[in-house]
N, C-alpha and C positions, 0 to 999 in steps of 0.2 A: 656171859654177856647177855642180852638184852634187857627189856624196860618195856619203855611206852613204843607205842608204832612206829613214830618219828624218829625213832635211832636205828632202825632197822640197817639203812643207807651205812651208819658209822660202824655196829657192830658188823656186815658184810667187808668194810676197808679192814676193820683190825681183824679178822679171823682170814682174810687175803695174805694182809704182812704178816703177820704168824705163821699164815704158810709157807709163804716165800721166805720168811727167814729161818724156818726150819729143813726147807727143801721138800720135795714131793716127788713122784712118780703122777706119771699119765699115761695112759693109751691112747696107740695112734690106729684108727684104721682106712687101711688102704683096699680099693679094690681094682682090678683093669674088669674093662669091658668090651666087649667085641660091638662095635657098633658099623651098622650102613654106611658107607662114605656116602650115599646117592642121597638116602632120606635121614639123615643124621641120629636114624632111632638104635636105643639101643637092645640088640636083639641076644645077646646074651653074658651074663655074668660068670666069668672065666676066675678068677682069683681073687680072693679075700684075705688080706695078710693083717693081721694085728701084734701090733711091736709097742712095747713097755716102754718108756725112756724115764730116765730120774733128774729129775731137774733139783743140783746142790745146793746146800743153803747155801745164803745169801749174805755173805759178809754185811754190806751196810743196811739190808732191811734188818739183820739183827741186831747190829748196832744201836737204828733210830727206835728199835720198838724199846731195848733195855732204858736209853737215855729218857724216853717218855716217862715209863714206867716205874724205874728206879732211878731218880733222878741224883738222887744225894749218893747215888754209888756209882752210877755209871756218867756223869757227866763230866765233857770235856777237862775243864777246869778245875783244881780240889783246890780253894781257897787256904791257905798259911792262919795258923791263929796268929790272930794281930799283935803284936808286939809294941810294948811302949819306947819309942826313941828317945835317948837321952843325948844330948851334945854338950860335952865339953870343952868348955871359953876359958880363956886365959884372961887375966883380970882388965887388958888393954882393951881387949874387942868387949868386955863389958861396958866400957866408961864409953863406947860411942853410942 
């Protein structure tokens, strides 16, 4: 991905759905703190917990990113090759 400056904004949404359609991990961190009830300050930091979580892909952003991108393989619709109709008249429904 990238180009000129101006797509910055579009390559950060497609390398977003890429992620999300592939799924990710993140880290969360948590911490308590002992704080004053009187002067609301806080006067000491008691525990720091950091917890992994994996966020799974994502059925329809993978979806919408294939359908973009491979269009003639992944879209909705696969078009029938068109076939020639023929109808046959009995000689009555001719002469009208």
């Amino acid at each position: 991905m990238g180009g000129k400056k101006s797509d910055a904004p579009i390559d950060r949404i497609e390398e977003a759905l890429l992620k999300r359609a592939l799924g990710f991990s993140v880290e969360e961190s948590v911490s308590e703190d002992i704080v004053d009830k009187k002067t609301g300050e806080t006067l000491e930091n008691t525990k720091r917990r950091v917890t992994r979580k994996e966020v799974p892909p994502d059925v329809r952003a993978l979806l919408f990113w294939l359908k973009n991108r491979r269009p003639g393989r992944w879209r909705d619709r696969i078009d029938a090759p068109e076939e020639k109709i023929t109808y046959d008249f009995d000689e009555d429904e001719m002469k009208l």
